[in-house]
C-alpha angles and dihedrals in degrees: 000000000000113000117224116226111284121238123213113222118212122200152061080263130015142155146189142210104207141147131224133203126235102254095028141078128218112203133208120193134202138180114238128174132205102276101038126087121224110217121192130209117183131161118192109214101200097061093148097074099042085099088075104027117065105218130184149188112224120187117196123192122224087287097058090254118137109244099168128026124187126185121224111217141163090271096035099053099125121019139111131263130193148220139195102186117220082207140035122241149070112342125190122220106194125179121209148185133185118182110236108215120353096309093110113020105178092246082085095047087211100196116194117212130243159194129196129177130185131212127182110191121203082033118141132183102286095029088256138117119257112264111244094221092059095057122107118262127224095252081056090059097040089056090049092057091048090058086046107056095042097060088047090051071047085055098040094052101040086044081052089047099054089045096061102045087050078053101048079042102059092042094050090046080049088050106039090046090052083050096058095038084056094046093047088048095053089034088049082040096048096046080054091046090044088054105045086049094059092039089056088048099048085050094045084050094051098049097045080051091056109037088052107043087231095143090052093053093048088052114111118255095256086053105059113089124263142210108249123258111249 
């Protein structure tokens, strides 16, 4: 069978849209190391025509041997399938489909559609193990707890803070606003006490003018009235 160029994959996670021929295989490869677990996500597109096309998922170690090989069916046509590898290196991850009768002859060149996603778990950025002396120590994490705890005692106190002066805030506007309304009310009371007073006063002053006939005898002499001249 003729091979289609291999891809190499680079990444904690990747993934591909491709298509593959009947009567041909397209590869993927990816570097894995001892510790770390290869998962596999593919979904086959052209699911409607599996019952007559026999596809499969081959994965090869670093020395081209099959070491997993997972049918494609109608009911398998998307799924995940994974590897611990036994040795560390370069594995290849190929997808293939073989008509079964006369349904694909390689004239048409049918191609099926694919998609294909990688996962390394236990993957970090460089493709390494931590190193354990870069690591953070339990006095690290102590000290970091500590810091912790003081800015949110910060928080909590500056939270309390603002609290009480909306508080103190809200009673002095309560208060100030009983204060004017008091002072309105005495200042509108003693305009009305300072009136009646001056109207009594002004009443009491007419009738003692009048029942004394104080105003006629500070009239001047010309004023006063006179008998007519016969």
């Amino acid at each position: 069978m003729f091979r289609a160029a291999c891809c190499l994959l680079l990444g904690a996670s990747r993934a591909a849209y491709f298509t593959v021929e009947e009567g041909h295989e397209k590869c993927f490869q990816q570097s894995v190391l001892t510790h770390q677990v290869l998962r596999v996500t593919y979904t086959m597109n052209d699911k409607e025509v599996l019952h007559m096309a026999e596809c499969r998922i081959l994965v090869k170690n670093p020395d081209s041997e099959v070491v997993k090989d997972h049918a494609v069916g109608p009911s398998s046509h998307e799924g995940a399938l994974a590897l611990i590898p036994k040795v560390e290196g370069t594995f290849s991850v190929c997808c293939r489909c073989a008509g079964q009768g006369s349904f694909f002859t390689l004239s048409e060149n049918k191609k099926l559609r694919w998609t294909i996603a990688f996962d390394v778990l236990g993957e970090m950025s460089s493709g390494l193990l931590p190193n354990p002396k870069n690591t953070a120590s339990l006095n690290d994490l102590k000290g970091t707890q500590t810091a912790v705890d003081l800015l949110l005692e910060r928080i909590n106190a500056i939270s309390a803070e603002n609290d009480y002066e909306k508080t103190f805030e809200s009673k002095f506007v309560k208060a100030s606003e009983a204060v004017n309304t008091d002072m309105a009310a005495f200042k509108f009371l003693q305009i009305l006490l300072i009136t009646g007073v001056a109207a009594f006063q002004v009443h009491n002053l007419s009738k003692f003018i009048k029942s004394t006939d104080l105003l006629a005898c500070c009239l001047p002499t010309t004023m006063r009235s006179a008998k007519p001249v016969l």
